[in-house]
C-alpha positions in Angstrom: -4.5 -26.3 51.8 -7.2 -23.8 50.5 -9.8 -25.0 48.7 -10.9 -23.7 44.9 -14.3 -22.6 44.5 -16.2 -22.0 41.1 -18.9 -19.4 40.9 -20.8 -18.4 37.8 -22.0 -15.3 39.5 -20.4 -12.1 37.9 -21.5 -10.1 41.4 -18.9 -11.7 43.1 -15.9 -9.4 41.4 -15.0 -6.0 42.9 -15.2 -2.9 41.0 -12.2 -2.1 40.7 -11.2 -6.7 38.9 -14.6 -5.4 36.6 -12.1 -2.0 35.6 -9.6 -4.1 35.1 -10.9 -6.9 32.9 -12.8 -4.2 31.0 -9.2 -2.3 30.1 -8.0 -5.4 29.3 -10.2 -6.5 27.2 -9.7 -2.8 25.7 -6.5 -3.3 25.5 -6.5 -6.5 23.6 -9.5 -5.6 21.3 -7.3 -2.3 19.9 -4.6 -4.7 19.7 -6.2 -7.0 17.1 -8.2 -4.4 15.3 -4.2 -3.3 14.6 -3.0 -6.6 12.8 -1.6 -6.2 9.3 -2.9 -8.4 6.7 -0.5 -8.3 3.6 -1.9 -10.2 0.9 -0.9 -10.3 -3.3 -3.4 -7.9 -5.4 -5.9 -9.5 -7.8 -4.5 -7.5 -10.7 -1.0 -7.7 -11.9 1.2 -4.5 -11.3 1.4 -2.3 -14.0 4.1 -0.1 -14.6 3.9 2.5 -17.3 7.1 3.6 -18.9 5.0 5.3 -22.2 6.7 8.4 -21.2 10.1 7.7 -21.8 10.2 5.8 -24.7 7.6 8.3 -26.4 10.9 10.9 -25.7 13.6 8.7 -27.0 11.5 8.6 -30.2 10.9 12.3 -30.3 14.3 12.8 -30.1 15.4 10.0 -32.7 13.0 11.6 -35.3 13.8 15.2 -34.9 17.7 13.7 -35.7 16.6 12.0 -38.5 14.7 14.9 -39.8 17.8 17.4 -39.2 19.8 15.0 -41.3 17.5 14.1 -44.1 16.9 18.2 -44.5 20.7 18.8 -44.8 21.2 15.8 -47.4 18.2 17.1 -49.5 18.6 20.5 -49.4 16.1 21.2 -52.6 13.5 18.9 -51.2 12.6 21.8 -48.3 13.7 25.0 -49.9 14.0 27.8 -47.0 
């Protein structure tokens, strides 16, 4: 049976265990400085759709003005 023994001393490890517990706790420090927090935003999401209803009314007026211009004729004499 082989007995445990405890030490506190940090002398006692080889060079190369102090490499090695030094590239891993490399290792695991770049592993958690890599975790992805996903989280909801403080403002509400805003999305902006100005642009296209600006051109459907654009488009609605210029129609309306080509038809009102060739029902009134004398109103918008050439």
């Amino acid at each position: 049976m082989t007995a445990i023994v405890l030490t506190t001393n940090r002398c006692d490890a080889s060079p190369v265990d102090m490499v090695w517990r030094f590239v891993s706790l490399a290792a695991a420090s770049l592993l958690l400085a890599g975790c992805i927090s996903v989280r909801a935003p403080d403002k509400p999401i805003e999305i902006n759709l100005n642009i296209s209803v600006k051109q459907e009314v654009v488009v609605s007026l210029k129609q309306d003005a080509k038809d009102l211009i060739a029902s009134n004729p004398e109103l918008f004499p050439k």
